[in-house]
VODRENLO-858845 format. One record per residue (C-alpha): residue in three letters; x, y, z; chain. Coordinates in nm, 2 decimals. Example, Ala and Ser with C-alpha at 12.3 -4.5 7.8 and 13.67 -1.06 7.14 Angstrom:
<pt type="ALA" X="1.23" Y="-0.45" Z="0.78" mol="A"/>
<pt type="SER" X="1.37" Y="-0.11" Z="0.71" mol="A"/>
This chain:
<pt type="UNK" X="-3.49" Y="-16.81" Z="0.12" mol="A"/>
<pt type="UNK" X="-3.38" Y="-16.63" Z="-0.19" mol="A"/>
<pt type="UNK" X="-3.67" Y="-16.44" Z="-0.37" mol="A"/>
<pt type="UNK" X="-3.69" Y="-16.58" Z="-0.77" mol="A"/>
<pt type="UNK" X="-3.59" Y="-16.40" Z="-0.99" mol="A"/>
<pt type="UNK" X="-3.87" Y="-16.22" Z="-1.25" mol="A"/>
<pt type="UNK" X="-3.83" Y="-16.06" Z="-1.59" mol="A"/>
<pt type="UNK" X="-4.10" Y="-15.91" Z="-1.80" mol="A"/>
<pt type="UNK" X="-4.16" Y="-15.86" Z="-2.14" mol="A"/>
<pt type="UNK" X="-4.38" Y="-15.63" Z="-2.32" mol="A"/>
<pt type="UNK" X="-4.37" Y="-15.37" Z="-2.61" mol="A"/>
<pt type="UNK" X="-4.63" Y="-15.19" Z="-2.42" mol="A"/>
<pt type="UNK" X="-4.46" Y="-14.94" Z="-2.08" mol="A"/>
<pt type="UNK" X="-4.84" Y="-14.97" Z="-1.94" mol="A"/>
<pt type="UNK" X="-4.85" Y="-15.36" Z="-1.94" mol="A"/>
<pt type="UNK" X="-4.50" Y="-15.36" Z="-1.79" mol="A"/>
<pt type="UNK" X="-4.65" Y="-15.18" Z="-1.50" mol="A"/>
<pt type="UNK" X="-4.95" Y="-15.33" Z="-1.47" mol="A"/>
<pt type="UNK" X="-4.74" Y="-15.66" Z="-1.39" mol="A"/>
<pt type="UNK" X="-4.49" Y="-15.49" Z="-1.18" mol="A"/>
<pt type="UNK" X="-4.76" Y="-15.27" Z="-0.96" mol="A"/>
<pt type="UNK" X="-4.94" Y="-15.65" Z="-0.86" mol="A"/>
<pt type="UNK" X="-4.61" Y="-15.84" Z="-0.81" mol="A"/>
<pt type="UNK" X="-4.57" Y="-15.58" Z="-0.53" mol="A"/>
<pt type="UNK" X="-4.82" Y="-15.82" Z="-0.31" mol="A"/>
<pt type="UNK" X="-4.61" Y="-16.08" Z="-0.38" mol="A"/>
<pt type="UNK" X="-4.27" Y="-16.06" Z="-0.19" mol="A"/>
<pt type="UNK" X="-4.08" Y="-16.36" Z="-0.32" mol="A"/>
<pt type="UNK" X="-4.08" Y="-16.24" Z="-0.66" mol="A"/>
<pt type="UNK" X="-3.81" Y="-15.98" Z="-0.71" mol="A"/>
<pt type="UNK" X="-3.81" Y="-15.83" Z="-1.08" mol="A"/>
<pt type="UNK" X="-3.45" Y="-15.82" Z="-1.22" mol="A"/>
<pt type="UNK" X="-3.55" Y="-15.65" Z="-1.52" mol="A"/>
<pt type="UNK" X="-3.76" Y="-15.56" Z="-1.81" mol="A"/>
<pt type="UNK" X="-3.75" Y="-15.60" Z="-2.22" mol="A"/>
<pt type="UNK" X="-3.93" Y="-15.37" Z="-2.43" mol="A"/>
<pt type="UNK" X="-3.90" Y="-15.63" Z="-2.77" mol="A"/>
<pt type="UNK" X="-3.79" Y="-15.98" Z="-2.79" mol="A"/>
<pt type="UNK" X="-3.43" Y="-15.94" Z="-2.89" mol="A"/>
<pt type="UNK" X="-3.36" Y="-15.77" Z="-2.55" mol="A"/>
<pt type="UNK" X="-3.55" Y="-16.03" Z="-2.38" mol="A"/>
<pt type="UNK" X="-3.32" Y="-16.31" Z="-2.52" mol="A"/>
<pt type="UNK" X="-3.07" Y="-16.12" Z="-2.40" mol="A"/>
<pt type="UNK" X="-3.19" Y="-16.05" Z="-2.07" mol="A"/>
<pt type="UNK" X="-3.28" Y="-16.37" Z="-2.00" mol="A"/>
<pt type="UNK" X="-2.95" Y="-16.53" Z="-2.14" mol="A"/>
<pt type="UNK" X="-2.75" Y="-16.28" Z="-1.86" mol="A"/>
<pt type="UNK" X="-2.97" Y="-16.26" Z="-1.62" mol="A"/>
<pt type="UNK" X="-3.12" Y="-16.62" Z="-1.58" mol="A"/>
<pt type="UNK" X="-3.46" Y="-16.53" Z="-1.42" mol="A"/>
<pt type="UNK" X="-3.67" Y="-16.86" Z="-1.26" mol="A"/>
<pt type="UNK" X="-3.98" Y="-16.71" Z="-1.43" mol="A"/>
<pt type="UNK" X="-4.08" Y="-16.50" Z="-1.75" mol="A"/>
<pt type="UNK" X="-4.40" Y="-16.27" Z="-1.77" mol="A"/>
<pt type="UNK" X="-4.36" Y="-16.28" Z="-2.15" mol="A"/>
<pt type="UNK" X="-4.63" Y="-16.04" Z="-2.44" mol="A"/>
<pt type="UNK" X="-4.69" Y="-16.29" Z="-2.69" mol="A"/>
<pt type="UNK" X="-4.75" Y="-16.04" Z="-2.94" mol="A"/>
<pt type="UNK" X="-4.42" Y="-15.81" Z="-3.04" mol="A"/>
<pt type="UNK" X="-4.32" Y="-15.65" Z="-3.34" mol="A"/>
<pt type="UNK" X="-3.98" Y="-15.75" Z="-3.43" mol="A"/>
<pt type="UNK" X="-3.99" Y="-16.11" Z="-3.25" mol="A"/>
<pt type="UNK" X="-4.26" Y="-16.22" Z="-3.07" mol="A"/>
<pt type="UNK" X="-4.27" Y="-16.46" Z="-2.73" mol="A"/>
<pt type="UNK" X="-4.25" Y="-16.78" Z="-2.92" mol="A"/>
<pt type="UNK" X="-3.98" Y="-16.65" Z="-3.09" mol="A"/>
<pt type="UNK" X="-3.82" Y="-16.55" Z="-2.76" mol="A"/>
<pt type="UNK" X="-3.85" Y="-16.93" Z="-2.62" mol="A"/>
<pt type="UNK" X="-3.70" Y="-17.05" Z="-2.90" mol="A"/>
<pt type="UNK" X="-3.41" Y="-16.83" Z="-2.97" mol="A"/>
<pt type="UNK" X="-3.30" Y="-16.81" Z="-2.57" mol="A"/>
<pt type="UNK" X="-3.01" Y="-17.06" Z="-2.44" mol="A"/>
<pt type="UNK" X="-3.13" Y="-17.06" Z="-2.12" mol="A"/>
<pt type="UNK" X="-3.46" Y="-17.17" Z="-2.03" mol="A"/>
<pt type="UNK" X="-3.67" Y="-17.04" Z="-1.72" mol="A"/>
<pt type="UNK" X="-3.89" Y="-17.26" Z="-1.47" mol="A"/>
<pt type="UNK" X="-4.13" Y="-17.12" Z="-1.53" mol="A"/>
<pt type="UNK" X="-4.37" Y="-16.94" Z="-1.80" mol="A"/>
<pt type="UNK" X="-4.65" Y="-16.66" Z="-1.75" mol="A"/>
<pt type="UNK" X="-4.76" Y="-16.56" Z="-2.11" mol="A"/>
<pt type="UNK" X="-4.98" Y="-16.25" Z="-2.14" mol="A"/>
<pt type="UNK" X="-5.12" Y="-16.18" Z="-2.50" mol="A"/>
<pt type="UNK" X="-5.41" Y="-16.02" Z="-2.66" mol="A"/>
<pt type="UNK" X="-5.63" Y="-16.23" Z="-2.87" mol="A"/>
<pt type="UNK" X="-5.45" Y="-16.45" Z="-3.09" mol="A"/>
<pt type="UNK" X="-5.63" Y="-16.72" Z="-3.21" mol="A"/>
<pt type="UNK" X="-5.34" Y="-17.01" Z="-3.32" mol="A"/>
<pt type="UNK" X="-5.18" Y="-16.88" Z="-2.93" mol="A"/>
<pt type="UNK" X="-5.50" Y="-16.95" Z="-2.74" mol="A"/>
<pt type="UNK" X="-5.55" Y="-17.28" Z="-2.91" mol="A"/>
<pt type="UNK" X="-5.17" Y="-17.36" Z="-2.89" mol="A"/>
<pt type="UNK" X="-5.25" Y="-17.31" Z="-2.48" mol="A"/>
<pt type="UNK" X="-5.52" Y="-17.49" Z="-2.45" mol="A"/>
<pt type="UNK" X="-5.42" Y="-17.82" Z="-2.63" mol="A"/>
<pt type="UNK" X="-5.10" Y="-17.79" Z="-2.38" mol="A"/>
<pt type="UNK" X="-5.24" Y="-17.71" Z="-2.11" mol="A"/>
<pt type="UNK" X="-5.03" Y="-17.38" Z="-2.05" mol="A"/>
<pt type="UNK" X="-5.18" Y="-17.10" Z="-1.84" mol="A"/>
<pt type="UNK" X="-5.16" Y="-16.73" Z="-1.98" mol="A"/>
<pt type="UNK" X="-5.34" Y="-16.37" Z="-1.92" mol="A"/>
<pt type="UNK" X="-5.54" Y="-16.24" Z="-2.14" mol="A"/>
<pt type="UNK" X="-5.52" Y="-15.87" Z="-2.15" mol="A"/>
<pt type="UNK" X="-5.63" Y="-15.68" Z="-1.96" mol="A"/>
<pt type="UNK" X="-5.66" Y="-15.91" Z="-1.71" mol="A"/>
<pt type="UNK" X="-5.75" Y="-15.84" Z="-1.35" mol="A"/>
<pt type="UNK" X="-5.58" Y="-15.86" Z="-1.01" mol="A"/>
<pt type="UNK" X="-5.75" Y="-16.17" Z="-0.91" mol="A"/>
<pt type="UNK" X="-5.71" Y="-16.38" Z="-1.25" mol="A"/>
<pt type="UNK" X="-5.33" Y="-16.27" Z="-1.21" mol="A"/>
<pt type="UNK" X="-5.31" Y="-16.40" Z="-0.82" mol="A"/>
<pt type="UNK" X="-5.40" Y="-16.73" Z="-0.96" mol="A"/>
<pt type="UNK" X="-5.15" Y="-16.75" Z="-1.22" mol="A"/>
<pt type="UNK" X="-4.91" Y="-16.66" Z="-0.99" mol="A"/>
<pt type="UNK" X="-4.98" Y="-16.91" Z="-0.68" mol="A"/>
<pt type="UNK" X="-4.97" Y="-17.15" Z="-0.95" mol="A"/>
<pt type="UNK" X="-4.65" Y="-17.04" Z="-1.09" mol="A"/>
<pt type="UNK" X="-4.54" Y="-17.06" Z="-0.72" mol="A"/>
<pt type="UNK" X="-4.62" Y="-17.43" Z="-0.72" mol="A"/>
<pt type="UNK" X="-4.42" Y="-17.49" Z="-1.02" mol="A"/>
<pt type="UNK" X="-4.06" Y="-17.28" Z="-0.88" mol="A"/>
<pt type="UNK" X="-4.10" Y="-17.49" Z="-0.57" mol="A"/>
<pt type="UNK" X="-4.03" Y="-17.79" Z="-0.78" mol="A"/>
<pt type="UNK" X="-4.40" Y="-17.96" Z="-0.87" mol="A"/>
<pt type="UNK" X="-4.43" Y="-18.10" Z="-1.23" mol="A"/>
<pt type="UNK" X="-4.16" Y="-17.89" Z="-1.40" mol="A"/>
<pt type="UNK" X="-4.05" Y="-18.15" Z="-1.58" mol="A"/>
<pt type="UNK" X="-4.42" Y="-18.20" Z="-1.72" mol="A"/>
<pt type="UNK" X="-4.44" Y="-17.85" Z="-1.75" mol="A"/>
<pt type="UNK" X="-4.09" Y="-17.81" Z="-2.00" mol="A"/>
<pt type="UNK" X="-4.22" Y="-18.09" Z="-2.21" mol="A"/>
<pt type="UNK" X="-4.57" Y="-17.90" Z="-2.26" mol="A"/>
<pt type="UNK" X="-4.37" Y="-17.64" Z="-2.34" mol="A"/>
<pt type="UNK" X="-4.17" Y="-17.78" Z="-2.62" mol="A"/>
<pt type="UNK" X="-4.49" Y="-17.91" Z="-2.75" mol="A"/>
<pt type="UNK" X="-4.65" Y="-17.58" Z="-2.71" mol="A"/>
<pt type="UNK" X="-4.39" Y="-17.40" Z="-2.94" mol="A"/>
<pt type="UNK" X="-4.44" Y="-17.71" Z="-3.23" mol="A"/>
<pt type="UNK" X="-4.78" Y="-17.69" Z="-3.23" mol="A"/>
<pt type="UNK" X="-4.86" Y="-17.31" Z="-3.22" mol="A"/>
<pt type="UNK" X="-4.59" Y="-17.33" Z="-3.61" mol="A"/>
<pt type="UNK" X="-4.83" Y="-17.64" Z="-3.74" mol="A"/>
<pt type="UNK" X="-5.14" Y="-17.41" Z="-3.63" mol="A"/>
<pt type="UNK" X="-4.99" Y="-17.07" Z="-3.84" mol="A"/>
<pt type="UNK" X="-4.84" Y="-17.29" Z="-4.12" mol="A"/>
<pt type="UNK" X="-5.19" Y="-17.52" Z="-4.17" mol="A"/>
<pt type="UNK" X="-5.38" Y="-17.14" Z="-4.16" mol="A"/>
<pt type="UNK" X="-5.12" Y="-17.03" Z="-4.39" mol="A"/>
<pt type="UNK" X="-5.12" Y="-17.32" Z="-4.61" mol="A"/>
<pt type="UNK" X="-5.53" Y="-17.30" Z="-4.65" mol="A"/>
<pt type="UNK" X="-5.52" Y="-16.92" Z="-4.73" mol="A"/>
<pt type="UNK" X="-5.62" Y="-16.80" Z="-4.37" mol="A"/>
<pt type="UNK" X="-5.49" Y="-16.43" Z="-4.27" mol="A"/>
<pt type="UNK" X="-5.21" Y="-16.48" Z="-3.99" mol="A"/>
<pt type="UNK" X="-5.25" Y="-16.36" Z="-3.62" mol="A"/>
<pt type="UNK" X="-5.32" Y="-16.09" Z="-3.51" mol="A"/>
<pt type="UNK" X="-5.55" Y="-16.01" Z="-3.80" mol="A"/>
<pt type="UNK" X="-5.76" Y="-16.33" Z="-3.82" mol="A"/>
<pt type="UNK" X="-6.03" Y="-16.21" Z="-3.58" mol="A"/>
<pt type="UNK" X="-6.06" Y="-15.89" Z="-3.44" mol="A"/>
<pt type="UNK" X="-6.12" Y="-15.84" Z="-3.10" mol="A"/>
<pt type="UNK" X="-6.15" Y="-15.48" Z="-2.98" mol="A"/>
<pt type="UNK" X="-6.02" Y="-15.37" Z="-2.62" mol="A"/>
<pt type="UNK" X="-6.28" Y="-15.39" Z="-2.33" mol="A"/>
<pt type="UNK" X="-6.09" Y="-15.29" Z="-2.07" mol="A"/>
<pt type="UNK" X="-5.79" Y="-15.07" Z="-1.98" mol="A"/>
<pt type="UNK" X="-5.54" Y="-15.00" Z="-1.75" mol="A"/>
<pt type="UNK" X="-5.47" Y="-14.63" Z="-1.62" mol="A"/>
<pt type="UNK" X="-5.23" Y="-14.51" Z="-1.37" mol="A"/>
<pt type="UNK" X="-5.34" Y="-14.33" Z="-1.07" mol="A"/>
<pt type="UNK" X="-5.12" Y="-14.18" Z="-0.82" mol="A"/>
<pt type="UNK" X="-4.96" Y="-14.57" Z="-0.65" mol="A"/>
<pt type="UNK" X="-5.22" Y="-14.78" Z="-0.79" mol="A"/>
<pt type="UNK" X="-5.33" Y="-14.90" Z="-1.13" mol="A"/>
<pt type="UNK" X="-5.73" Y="-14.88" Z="-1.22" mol="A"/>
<pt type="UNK" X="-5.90" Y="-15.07" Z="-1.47" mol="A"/>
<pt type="UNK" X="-6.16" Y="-14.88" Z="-1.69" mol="A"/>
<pt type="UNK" X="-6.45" Y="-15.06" Z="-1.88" mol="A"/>
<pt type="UNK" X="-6.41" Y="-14.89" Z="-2.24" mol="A"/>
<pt type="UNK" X="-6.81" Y="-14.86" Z="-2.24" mol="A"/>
<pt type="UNK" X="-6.77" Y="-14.61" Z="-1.97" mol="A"/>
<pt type="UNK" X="-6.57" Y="-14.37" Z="-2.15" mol="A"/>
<pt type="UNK" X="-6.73" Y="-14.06" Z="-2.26" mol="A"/>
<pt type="UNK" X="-6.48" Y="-13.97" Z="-2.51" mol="A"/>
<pt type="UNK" X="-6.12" Y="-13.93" Z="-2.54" mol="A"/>
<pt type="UNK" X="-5.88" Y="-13.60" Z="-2.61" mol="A"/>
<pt type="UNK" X="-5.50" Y="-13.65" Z="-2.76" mol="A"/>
<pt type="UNK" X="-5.25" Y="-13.48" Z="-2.52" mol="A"/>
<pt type="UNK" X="-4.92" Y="-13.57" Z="-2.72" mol="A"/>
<pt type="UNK" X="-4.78" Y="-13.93" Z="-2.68" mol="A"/>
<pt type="UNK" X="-5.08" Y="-13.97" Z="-2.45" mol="A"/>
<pt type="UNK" X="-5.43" Y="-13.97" Z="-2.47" mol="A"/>
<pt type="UNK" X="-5.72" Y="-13.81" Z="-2.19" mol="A"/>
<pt type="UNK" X="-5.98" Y="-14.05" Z="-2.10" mol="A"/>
<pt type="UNK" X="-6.29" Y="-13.86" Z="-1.97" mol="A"/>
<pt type="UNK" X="-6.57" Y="-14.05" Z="-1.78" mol="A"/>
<pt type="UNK" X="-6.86" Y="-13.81" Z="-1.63" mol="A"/>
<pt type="UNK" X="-6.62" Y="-13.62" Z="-1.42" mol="A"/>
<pt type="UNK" X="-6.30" Y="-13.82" Z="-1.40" mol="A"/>
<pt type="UNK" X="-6.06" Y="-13.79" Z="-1.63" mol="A"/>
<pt type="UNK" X="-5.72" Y="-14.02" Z="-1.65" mol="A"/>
<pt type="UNK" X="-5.44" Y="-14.01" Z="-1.84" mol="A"/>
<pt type="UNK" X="-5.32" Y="-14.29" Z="-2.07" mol="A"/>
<pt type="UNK" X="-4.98" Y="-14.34" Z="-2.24" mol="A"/>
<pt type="UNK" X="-5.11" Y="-14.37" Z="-2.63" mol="A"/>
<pt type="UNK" X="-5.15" Y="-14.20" Z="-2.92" mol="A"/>
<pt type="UNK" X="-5.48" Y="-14.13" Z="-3.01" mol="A"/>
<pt type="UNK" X="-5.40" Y="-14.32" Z="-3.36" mol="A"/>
<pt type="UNK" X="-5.31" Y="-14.62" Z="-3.15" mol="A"/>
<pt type="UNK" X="-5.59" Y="-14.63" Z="-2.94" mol="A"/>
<pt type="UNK" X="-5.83" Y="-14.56" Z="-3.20" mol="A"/>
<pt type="UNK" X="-5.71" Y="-14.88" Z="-3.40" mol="A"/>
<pt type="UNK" X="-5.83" Y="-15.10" Z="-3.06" mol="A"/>
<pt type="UNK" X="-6.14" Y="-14.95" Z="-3.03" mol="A"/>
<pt type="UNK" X="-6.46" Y="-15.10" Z="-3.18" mol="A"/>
<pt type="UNK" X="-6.53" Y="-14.85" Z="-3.48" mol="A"/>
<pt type="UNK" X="-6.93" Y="-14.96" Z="-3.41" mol="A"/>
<pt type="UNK" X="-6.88" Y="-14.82" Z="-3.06" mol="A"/>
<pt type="UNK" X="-6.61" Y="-14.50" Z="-3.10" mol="A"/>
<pt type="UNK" X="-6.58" Y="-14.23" Z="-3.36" mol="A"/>
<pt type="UNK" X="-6.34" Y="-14.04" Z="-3.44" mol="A"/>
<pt type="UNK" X="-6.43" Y="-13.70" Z="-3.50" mol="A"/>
<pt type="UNK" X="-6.12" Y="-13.49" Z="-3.52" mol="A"/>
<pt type="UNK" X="-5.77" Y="-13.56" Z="-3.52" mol="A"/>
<pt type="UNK" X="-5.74" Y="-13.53" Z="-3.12" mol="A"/>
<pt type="UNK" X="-6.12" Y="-13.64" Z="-3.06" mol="A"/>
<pt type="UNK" X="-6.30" Y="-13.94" Z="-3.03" mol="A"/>
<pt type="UNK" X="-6.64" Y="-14.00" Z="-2.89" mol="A"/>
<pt type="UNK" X="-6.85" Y="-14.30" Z="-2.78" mol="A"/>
<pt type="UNK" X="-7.15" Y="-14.31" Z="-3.00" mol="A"/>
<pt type="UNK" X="-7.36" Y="-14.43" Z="-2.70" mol="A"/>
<pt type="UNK" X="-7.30" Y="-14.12" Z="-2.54" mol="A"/>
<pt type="UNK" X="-7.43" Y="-13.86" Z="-2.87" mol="A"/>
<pt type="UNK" X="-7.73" Y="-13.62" Z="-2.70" mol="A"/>
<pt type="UNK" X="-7.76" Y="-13.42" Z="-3.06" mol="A"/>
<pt type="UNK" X="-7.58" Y="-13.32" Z="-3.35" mol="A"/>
<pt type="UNK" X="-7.56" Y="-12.93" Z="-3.46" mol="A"/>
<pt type="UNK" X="-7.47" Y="-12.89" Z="-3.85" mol="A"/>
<pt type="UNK" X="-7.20" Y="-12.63" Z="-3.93" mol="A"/>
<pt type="UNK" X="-7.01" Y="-12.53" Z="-4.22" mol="A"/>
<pt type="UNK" X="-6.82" Y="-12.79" Z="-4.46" mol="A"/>
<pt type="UNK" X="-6.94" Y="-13.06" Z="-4.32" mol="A"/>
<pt type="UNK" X="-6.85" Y="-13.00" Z="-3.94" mol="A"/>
<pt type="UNK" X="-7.09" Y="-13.04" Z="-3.70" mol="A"/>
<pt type="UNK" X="-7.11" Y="-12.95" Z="-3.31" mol="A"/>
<pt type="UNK" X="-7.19" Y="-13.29" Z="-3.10" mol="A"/>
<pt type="UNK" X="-7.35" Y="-13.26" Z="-2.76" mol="A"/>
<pt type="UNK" X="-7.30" Y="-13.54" Z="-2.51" mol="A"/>
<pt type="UNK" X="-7.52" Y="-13.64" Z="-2.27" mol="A"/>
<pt type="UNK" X="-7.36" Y="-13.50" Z="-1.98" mol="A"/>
<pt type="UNK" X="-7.36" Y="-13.14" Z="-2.18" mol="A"/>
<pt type="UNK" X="-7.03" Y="-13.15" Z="-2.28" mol="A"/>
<pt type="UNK" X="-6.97" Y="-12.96" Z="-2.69" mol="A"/>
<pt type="UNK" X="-6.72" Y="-13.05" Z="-2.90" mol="A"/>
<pt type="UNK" X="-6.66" Y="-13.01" Z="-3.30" mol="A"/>
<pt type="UNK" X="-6.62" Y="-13.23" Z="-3.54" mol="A"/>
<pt type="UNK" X="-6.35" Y="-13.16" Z="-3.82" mol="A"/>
<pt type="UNK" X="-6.44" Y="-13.12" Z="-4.23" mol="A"/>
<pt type="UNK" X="-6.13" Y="-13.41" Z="-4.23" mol="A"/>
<pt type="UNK" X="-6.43" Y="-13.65" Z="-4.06" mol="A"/>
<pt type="UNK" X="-6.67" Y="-13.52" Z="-4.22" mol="A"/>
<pt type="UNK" X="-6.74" Y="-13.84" Z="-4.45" mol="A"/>
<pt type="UNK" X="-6.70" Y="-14.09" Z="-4.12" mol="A"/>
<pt type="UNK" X="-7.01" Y="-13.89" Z="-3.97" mol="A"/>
<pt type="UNK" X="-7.22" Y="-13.87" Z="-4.29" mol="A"/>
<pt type="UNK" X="-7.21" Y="-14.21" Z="-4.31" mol="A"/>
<pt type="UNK" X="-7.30" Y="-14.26" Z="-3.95" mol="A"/>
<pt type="UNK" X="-7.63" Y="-14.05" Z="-4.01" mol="A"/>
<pt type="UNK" X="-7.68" Y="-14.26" Z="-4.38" mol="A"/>
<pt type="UNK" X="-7.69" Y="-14.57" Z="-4.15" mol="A"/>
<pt type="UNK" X="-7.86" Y="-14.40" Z="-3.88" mol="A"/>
<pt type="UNK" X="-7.63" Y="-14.59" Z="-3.66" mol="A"/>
């Protein structure tokens, strides 16, 4: 028997991956290629005809509804994998459409897949292609009612900050709990994530990542710095408004005068 054809869609190289590291347990599944934004998906999956899409809702210049609707031809089957997006979640549910939220785990993504499986070895596909038409009608009522009534489109509507994240290490992928990270360092287009004594690499900018933090929880103290404010042992005043912050585990590091007004207001509010 043929293995099915996969392609996977995501503006993020990490997700993309993440999904192609744990489709490695599963050898029927042979990935034909990958999108980085929805106008090469269409494309991709107008040439290559895959049986299923692993397909990021949420994508800057066309996002995976917009993919669905736009492609010719139309796969078996249907993994979404978004962030939180409220009108998408509800979109799923009323249709009864299963998706990942990210970051998901191994075993949450073993289920999707064995019942993906069921679907490519032709159970309910018909249901499932009629769900999906309805899917793509109701998630435009959902942003055109919010839109209509003066509510701020997805992904803005309610923010939900990241509590978990991938990493790369050596042939496997690791998922982090942000809570456990000390604080973070910029190292170029990536960023180092230091816990106790580990320390992993992740491909983001520190601007990025500091946008998906919770700002209750991380700080940012200097242009390549950020700290979890869990983790504060003392602050040292210095000139201009810097300070030296010791962590708990002993680790120094120095705020910069640029930050100075984030950390006064921390101490105002005696966080």
């Amino acid at each position: 028997m043929k293995p099915y054809k996969a392609v996977i869609v995501d503006d993020e190289v990490l997700a993309r991956d993440v999904v192609r590291m744990m489709l490695k347990a599963f050898p029927q599944i042979q990935v034909v290629g990958e999108a980085s934004n929805g106008k090469q998906a269409v494309e991709m999956i107008d040439t290559q005809h895959p049986d299923v899409v692993f397909l990021d809702v949420q994508m800057p210049d066309l996002n995976g509804f917009g993919v669905i609707k736009n492609s010719r031809f139309r796969p078996s089957a249907i993994i979404f994998i978004t962030a939180y997006d409220q009108y998408a979640l509800k979109a799923f549910e009323v249709n009864a459409i299963d998706y990942l939220l990210k970051p998901f785990a191994e075993d949450r993504f073993e289920q999707a897949l064995q019942q993906m499986l069921y679907v490519l070895q032709g159970h309910q596909q018909a249901v499932l292609q009629n769900r999906l038409e309805n899917l793509l009608a109701d998630y435009e009522k959902l942003q055109a009612k919010a839109t209509q009534q003066g509510a701020i489109p997805p992904p803005l509507a309610t923010p939900q900050y990241l509590k978990r994240v991938w990493v790369k290490q050596r042939q496997k992928m690791i998922l982090l709990q942000v809570t456990d990270v000390d604080w973070v360092e910029a190292s170029g287009d990536y960023v180092t994530l230091y816990l106790g004594e580990q320390k992993h690499l992740l491909k983001e900018s520190m601007q990025a990542l500091a946008e998906k933090l919770d700002p209750r929880q991380f700080l940012r103290i200097h242009r390549s710095t950020l700290i979890n404010l869990d983790r504060i042992k003392e602050l040292q005043p210095h000139f201009n408004g810097e300070y030296y912050i010791t962590l708990q585990n002993g680790i120094r590091l120095k705020s910069s005068r640029s930050y100075k007004d984030q950390l006064k207001a921390l101490l105002d509010n005696n966080w």
